[in-house]
Each structure stands twice: as C-alpha cells, then as structure tokens.
matplotlib code that plots the C-alpha trace (Angstrom):
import matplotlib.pyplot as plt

x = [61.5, 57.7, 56.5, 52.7, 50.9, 48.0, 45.1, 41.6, 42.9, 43.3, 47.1, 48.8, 51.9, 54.4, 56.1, 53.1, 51.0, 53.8, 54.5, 51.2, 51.3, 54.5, 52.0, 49.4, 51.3, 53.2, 49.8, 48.6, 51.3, 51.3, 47.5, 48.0, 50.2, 47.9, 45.9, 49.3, 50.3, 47.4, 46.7, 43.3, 43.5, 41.4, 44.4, 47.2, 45.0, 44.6, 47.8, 48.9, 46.7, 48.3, 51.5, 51.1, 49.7, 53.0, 55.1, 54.3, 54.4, 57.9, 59.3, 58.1, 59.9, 62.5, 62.5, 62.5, 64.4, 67.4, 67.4, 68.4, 65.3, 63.9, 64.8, 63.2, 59.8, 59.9, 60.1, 58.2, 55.4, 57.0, 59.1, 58.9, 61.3, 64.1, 64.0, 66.4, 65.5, 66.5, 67.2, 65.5, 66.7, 67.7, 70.8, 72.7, 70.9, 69.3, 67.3, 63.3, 61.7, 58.2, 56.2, 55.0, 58.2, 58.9, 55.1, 56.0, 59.5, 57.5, 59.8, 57.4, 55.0, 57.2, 59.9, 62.3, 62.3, 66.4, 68.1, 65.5, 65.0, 62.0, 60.5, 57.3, 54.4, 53.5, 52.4, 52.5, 51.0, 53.8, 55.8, 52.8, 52.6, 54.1, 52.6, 55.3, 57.9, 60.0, 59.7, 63.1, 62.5, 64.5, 62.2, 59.2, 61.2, 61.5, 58.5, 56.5, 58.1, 57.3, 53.5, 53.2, 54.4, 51.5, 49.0, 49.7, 49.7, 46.7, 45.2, 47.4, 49.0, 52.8, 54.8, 57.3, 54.8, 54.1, 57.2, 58.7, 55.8, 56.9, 60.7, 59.5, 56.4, 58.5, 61.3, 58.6, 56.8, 60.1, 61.5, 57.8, 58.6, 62.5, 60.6, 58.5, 61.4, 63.2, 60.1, 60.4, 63.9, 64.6, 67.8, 69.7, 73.3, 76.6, 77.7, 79.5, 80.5, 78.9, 76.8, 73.8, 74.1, 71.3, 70.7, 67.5, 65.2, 65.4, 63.7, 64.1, 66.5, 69.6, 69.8, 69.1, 72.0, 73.9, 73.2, 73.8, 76.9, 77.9, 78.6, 76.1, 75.1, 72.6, 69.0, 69.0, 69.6, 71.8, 75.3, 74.5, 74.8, 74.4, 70.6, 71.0, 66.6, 66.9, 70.3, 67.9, 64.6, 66.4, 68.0, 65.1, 63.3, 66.1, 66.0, 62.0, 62.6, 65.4, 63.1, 60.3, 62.6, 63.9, 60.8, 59.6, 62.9, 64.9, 63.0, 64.0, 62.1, 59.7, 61.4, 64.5, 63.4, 62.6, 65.9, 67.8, 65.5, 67.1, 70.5, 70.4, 68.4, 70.5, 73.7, 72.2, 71.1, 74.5, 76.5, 73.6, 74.4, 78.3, 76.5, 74.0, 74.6, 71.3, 70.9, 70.3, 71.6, 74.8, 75.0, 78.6, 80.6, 78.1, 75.2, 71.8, 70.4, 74.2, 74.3, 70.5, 71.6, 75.0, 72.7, 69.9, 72.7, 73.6, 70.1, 69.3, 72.9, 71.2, 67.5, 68.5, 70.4, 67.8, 64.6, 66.3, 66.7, 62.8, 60.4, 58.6, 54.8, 51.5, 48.7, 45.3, 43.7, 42.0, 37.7, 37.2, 41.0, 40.5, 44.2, 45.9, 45.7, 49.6, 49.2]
y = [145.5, 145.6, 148.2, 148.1, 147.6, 145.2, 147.3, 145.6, 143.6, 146.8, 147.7, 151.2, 152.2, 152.1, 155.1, 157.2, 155.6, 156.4, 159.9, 160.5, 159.2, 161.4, 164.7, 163.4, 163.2, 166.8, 168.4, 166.8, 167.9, 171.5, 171.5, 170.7, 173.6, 176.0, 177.1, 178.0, 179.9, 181.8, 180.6, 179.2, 175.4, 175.7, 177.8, 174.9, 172.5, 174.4, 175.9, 171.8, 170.6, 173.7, 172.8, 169.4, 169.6, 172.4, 170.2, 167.3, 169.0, 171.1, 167.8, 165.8, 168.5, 168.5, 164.7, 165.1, 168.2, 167.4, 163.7, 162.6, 160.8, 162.9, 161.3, 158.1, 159.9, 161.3, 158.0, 156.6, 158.3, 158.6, 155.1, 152.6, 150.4, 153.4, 153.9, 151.5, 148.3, 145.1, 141.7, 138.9, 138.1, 134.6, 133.1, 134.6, 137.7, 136.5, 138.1, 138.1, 136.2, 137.3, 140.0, 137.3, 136.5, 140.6, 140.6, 137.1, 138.8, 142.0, 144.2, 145.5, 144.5, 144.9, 142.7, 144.5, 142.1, 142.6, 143.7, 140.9, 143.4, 144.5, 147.7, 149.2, 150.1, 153.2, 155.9, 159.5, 160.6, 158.4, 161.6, 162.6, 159.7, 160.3, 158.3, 155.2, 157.1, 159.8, 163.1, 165.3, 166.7, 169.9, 170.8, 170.6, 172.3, 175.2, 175.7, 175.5, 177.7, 180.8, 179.2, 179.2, 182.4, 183.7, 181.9, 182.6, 187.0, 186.3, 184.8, 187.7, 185.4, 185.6, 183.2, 182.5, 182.0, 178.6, 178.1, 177.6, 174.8, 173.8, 172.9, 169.8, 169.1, 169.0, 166.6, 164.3, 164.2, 163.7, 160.7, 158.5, 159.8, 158.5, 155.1, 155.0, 155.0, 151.9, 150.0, 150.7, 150.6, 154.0, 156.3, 153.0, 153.8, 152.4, 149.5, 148.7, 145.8, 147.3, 144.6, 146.8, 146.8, 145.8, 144.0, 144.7, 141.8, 140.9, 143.7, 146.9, 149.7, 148.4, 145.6, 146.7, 149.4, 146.5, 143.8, 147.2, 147.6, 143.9, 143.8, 141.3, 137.7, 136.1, 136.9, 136.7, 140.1, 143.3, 143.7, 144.8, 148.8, 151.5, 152.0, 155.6, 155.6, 154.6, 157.4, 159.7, 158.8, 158.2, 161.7, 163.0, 162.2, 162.6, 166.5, 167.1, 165.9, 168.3, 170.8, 170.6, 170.7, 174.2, 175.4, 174.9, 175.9, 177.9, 180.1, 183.4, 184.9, 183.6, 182.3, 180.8, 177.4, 177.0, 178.4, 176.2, 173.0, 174.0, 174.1, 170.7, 169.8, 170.5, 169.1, 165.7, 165.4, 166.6, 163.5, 161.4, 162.2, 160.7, 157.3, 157.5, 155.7, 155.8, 158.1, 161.9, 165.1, 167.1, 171.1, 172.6, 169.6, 168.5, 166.6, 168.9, 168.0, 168.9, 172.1, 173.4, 172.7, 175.0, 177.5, 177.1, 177.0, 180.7, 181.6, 180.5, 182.0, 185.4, 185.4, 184.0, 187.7, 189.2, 188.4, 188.1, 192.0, 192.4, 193.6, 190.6, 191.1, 188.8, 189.1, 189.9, 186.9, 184.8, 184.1, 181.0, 181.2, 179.5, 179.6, 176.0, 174.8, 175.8, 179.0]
z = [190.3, 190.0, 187.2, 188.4, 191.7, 191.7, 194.0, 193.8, 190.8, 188.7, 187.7, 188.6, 187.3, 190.4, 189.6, 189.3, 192.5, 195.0, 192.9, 193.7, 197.3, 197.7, 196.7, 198.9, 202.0, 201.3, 200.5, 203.6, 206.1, 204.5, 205.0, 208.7, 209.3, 207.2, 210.3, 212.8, 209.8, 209.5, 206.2, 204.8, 204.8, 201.0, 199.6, 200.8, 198.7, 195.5, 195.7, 195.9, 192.9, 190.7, 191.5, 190.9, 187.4, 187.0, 188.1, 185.7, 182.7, 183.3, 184.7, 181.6, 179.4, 181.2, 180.1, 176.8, 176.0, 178.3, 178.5, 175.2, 174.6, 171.9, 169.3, 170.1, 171.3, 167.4, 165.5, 167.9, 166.1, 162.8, 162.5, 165.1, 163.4, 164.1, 167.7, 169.7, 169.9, 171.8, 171.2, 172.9, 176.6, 175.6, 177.9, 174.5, 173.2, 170.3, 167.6, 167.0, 164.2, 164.5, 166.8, 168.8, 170.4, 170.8, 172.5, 174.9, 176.1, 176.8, 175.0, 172.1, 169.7, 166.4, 165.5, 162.5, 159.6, 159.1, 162.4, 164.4, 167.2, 169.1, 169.2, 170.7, 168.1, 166.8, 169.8, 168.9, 172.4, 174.3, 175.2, 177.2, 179.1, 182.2, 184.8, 182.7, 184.3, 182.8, 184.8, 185.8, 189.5, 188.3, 185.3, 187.9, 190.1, 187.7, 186.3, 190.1, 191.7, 189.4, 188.8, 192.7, 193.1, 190.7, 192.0, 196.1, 194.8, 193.5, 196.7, 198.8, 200.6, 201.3, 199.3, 201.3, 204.3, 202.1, 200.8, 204.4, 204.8, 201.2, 202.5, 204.6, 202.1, 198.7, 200.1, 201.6, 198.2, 196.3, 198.4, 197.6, 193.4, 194.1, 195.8, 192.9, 190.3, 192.4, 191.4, 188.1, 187.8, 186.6, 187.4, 188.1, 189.7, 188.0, 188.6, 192.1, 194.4, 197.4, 199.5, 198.9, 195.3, 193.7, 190.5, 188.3, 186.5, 183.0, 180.7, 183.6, 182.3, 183.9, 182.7, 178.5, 179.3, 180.0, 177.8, 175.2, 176.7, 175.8, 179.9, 180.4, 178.3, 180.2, 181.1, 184.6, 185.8, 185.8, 187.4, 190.9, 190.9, 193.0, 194.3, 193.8, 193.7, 197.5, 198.0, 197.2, 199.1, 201.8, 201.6, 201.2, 204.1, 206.2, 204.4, 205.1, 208.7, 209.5, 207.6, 209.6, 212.9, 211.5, 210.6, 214.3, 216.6, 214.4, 211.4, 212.0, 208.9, 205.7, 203.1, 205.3, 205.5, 201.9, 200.4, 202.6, 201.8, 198.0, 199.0, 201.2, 197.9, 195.5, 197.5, 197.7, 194.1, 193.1, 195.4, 193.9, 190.5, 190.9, 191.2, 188.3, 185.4, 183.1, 180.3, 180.6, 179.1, 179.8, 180.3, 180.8, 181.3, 184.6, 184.5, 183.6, 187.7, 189.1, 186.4, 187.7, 191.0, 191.6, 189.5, 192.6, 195.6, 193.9, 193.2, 197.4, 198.6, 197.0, 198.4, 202.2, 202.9, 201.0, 202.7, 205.9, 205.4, 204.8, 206.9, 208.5, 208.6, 208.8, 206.1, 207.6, 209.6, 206.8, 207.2, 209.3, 210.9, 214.2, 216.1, 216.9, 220.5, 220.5, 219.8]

ax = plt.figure().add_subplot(projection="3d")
ax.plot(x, y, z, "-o")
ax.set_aspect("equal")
plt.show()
C-alpha cells in the first residue's frame, strides 16, 4: 500500500492523483469524440470540470451520511479523544504512553491518558477533505447526473448526445478512482484464501479492522483478502471498452449507450459488493451501493424503451464544427 506518490519530491495523495488521472483521461476521450458528434469540443470540457466538482461533493456526502462515519467526523471536531482509536502496532497491540509514540507509529498525534490509544488531533474541516480518500461513486453518481443535465439545456445541447460519450468516459474515470483506493487501502474485500488475496501493511484500513476484530496479533500485515479495489478497476475498464465498441457498431439512438453503461455498472458493483468487507451504511437489508444500484437497473430498464421511442434529431451544427476525417 503506498498512501502518497512522490512527484518532483512533493507528496500527492494516491487516491486523489489517480482520481484525478481517471477524470483526465474520460474528459479527454469525450473531448475527442466532441467533433463526430457535432458537439463543441469547449462544451465537453466545461461540461467535465462541472461534473467533476458535482461529483466530489455528492460523493463526499454520500460518505458521510451513508457510511457510518459521521460520528467520528463530529468528535473529530468536538472530542478527539472520543473517536475510535488504536493501539500501537507492537508484535502484541500495546497501548500508548505519550503522543510521541502515537505520532512515531503514524496513527495520530493524541495518545488518551486512560484507554492508551491513539487518535488524530482536533480537525473540524477533515469531513471536507476528500482528496485522503472517502468518496461513494453512487453519491457522485446522483448528484451529476441531474447537474449535467442542467447545465448541457442551458448550452442546448442534447444530453443524451454526451451521455452516450459519458458511458465509455465515466467507467474509464472510475477504474483509475478504484486504482487509487488499492493504494490507499480503502474498500478492502473480506478475508479469503484465494492466491490473489492480498494482505495490506501495518496502519492501512484492513489491517486496524482486523487487529479490532482480535483476528490479527502481530504488526506485520492483514489477513490476505479479497482485492475487491482491483475487481472493480478491472471491471471497469473492461465496461468503458465494450462501451465505446457499442457506441461505434451498435447505438441505435441517444441515450442507449449510457443507460446500458448503468446497468453493466450497477451489476458489477453489486457482485463487488459480496466481497467487501470495510465499513459502510446499510439501506433495506442490502448494502447502500447494491440498494442505489437495483434502484438505477429500474430507473435504466424505464428510459431505454423510452427514448428509443423518441424522435431522433441533431442540434444545429455548432460555430467552428469542422467534420472528422470519418465522416
């Protein structure tokens, strides 16, 4: 597990670099397609920048309303000393005596003077931090979809013109973000025997759940577990290559491409989700992803007959449009 990348000897945040690479790379392909489509390039990169800045905040909100981690973002601010803390990754878990061991273990700068665990100091503007991980794909999801929607009616452009470009852009972008959260060590699978299982340094997520857990006692590692991060990249490239293929030998009308890209989507997150074992919020007896998800297969089984019965008509030629060799 590496949290942090080391570019020109300054330190990124893993998680947000290849988040960010993953935007990059779907804004770019998008862009590349803008001109076949008739579309103005310009509108494929503001359209990406609002969507990005959408999609972070209703994915970190997702995080915190759904994910059970509210609590500890609260006394975080209020009370350190009452969020969860951790013992020191000794070959037997022992506990702190002073901050400085908490700060030399990396696990915090407070030591708590009668349970001797570590916790991290006071930060009232952590919940905003979301380039240290903690973003839900769904809540993102959610919130661009309706933002982008706005935004292309404003520009008179036909949504589902770049949603169709969306369906190999958005799975592309995803699959870096799920790369991203290997590095960190984030949405860790359970653990499994499997000779791809894959155990996570002291100090990453996996292995606190299972020194917690009283599974583990020494400071090595974490049982190996399922790499449910790479399950999903991997599905998700996989899904943006397939989409791309549809969108060029078998779109029949706007809007197919992208409704499907939800329901491949929202199939692989829900296998994924069998193999997760870190925290995150329940919603009728299913995981919140697996819950959002049968609610988008429905929502996409709805709007495939529906636009397919539409009237299929290009917008007016946009200023500078110069057609692609292809065409």
């Amino acid at each position: 597990m590496h949290g942090t990348f080391v570019i020109f000897g300054i330190e990124f945040p893993a998680y947000f670099t290849l988040l960010m690479v993953g935007f990059l790379a779907g804004t770019w392909i998008a862009f590349r397609h803008a001109t076949a489509a008739r579309i103005d390039p310009n509108t494929i990169l503001d359209f990406g920048m609002l969507l990005v800045i959408g999609g972070v905040l209703g994915g970190r909100a997702a995080h915190v309303l759904f994910d059970g981690q509210m609590t500890d973002y609260y006394y975080l601010c209020v009370d350190p000393l009452k969020t969860t803390g951790e013992l020191l990754p000794t070959a037997t878990p022992s506990k702190c005596e002073s901050a400085d061991q908490c700060v030399a273990a990396n696990l915090g700068d407070l030591c708590h003077p009668e349970n001797g665990t570590c916790h991290s100091d006071r930060d009232c503007l952590r919940v905003f931090k979301f380039w240290y991980g903690g973003l839900t794909y769904y809540g993102g999801f959610l919130v661009a979809i309706p933002l982008g929607l706005w935004f292309l009616r404003r520009r008179k452009v036909n949504p589902w013109k770049v949603g169709d470009m969306a369906a190999f852009a958005v799975p592309l972008g995803i699959g870096f973000g799920r790369l991203g959260c290997f590095y960190a060590g984030c949405c860790f699978g359970d653990v499994c025997d499997a000779p791809w299982g894959t155990s996570f340094p002291t100090g990453s997520p996996a292995w606190r759940t299972h020194l917690d857990e009283s599974r583990i006692l020494s400071s090595d590692a974490s049982l190996p577990v399922h790499p449910t991060q790479l399950y999903e990249a991997i599905g998700c490239f996989l899904l943006a290559g397939a989409m791309l293929w549809f969108y060029h030998r078998r779109k029949r009308f706007h809007g197919q491409a992208f409704w499907l890209m939800a329901i491949g989507y929202a199939v692989l997150r829900f296998i994924v989700e069998l193999f997760r074992a870190d925290q995150r919020g329940t919603l009728l007896g299913l995981s919140t992803s697996q819950t959002i998800g049968v609610f988008l297969i429905l929502v996409s089984l709805v709007m495939l007959p529906y636009l397919r019965r539409r009237p299929q008509s290009d917008e007016p030629v946009p200023k500078g449009w110069k057609p692609s060799p292809e065409n």
